[in-house]
C-alpha positions in Angstrom: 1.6 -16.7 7.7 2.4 -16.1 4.0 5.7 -14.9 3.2 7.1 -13.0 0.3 10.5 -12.1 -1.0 11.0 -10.3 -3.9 13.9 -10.1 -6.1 14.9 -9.2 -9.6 15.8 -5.1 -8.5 18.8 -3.1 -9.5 20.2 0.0 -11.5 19.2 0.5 -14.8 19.4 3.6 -17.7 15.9 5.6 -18.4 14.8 3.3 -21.7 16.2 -0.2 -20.2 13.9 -3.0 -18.7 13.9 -4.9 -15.4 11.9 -7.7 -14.7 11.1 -8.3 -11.0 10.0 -11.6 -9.3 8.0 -12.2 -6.0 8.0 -16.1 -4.6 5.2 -16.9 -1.9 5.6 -19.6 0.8 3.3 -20.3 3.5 0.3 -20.7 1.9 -1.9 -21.5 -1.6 -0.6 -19.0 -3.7 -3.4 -19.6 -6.2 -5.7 -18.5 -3.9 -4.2 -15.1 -3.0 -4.9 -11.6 -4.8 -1.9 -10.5 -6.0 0.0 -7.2 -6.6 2.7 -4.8 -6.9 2.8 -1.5 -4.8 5.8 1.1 -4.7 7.2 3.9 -2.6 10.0 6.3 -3.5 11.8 8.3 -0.7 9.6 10.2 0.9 6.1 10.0 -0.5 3.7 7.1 0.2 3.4 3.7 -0.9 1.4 3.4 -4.1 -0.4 0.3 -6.0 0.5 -0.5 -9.3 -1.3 -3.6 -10.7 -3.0 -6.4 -9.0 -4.1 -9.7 -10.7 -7.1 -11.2 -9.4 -8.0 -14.9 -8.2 -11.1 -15.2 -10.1 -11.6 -14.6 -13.3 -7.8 -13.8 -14.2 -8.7 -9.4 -13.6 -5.7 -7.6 -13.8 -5.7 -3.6 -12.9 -3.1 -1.7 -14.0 -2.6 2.1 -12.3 -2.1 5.1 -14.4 1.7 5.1 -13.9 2.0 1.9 -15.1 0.0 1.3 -18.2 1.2 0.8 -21.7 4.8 -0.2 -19.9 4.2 -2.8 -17.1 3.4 -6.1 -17.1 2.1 -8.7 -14.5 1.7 -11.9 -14.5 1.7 -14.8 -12.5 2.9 -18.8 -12.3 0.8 -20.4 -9.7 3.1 -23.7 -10.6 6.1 -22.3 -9.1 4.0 -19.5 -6.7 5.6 -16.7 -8.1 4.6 -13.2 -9.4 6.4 -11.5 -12.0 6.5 -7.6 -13.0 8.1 -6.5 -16.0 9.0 -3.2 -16.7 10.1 -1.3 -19.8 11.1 1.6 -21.2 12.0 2.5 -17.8 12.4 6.5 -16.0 13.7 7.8 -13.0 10.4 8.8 -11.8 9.9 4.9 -11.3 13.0 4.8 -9.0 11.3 3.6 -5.6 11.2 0.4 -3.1 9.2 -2.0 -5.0 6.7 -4.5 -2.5 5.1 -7.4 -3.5 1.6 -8.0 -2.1 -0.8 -10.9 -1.1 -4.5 -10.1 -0.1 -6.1 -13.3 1.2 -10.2 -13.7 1.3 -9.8 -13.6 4.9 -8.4 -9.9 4.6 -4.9 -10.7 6.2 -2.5 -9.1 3.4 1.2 -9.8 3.8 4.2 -7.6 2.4 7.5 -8.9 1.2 10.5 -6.7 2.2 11.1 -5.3 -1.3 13.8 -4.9 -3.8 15.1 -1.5 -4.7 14.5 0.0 -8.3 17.1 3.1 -9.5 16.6 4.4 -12.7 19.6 6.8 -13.7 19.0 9.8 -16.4 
């Protein structure tokens, strides 16, 4: 069982920057797919980027391109997202993910993002 806790959310003005963290236990970390997914209230959850075991791929959604950034420290088994130039349309539960080449995929509990206007 791989298990996830993510930290790092919080309040922030439309413009500011949070970065978020995600530390595995439980398994290899370097061996995992990892990613970021959010929901807000009411809609579904949503991928945002995903970095890739092989090969060092990263896909970025729509949403987040040209403002968020993942990247990953299999030294210390964490995942990072940073986020800039923040809006409230990004105000959601933000979930780390882990996708193993078994497909088992594992969800932290997720840290809560609010962007104020």
């Amino acid at each position: 069982q791989v298990q996830l806790e993510e930290s790092g959310g919080g309040l922030v003005q439309a413009g500011g920057s949070l970065r978020l963290s995600c530390v595995a236990s439980g398994g290899t970390f370097s061996r995992y797919t990892m990613g970021w997914f959010r929901q807000a209230p009411e809609k579904e959850r949503k991928a945002l980027v995903a970095t890739f075991t092989s090969g060092g791929r990263t896909n970025y959604a729509d949403s987040a391109k040209g403002r968020f950034t993942i990247s990953r420290d299999n030294a210390k088994n964490t995942l990072y997202l940073q986020m800039n130039n923040l809006k409230p349309e990004d105000t959601a539960v933000y979930y780390c993910n882990a996708a193993t080449a078994s497909f088992d995929n594992y969800w932290g509990q997720g840290t809560q993002v609010t962007v104020s206007s």
